[in-house]
C-alpha positions, 0 to 999 in steps of 0.5 A: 360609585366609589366617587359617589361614597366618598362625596357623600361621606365629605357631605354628610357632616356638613349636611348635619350641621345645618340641620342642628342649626336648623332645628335649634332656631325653630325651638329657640323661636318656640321659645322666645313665643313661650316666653312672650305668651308667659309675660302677657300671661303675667300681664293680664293676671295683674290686671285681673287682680286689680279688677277684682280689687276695684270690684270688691272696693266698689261693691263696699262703697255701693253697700254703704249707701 
């Protein structure tokens, strides 16, 4: 038993350490999606916005007519 406790007392650091590496990966990957989602948030608000800027400048050019 005693052979036991002294194994795991040498595990349980290590053990530990893969596990920070482990979870940081996963929330740096949530992270890297955060940021991608927000670029193509950006993207299509853009886009968007100079839809609506073609809309109103048709409308106006419609109504001249």
């Amino acid at each position: 038993m005693h052979d036991i406790g002294s194994l795991l007392q040498a595990i349980m650091p290590y053990a530990a350490a893969i596990l920070t590496v482990l979870l940081s990966y996963k929330r740096g990957s949530k992270e890297d999606e955060n940021d991608r989602l927000a670029k193509r948030n950006k993207t299509l608000t853009e886009r968007i916005d100079q839809l609506t800027r073609e809309n109103d400048r048709l409308r106006k050019e419609l109504d001249k007519k």
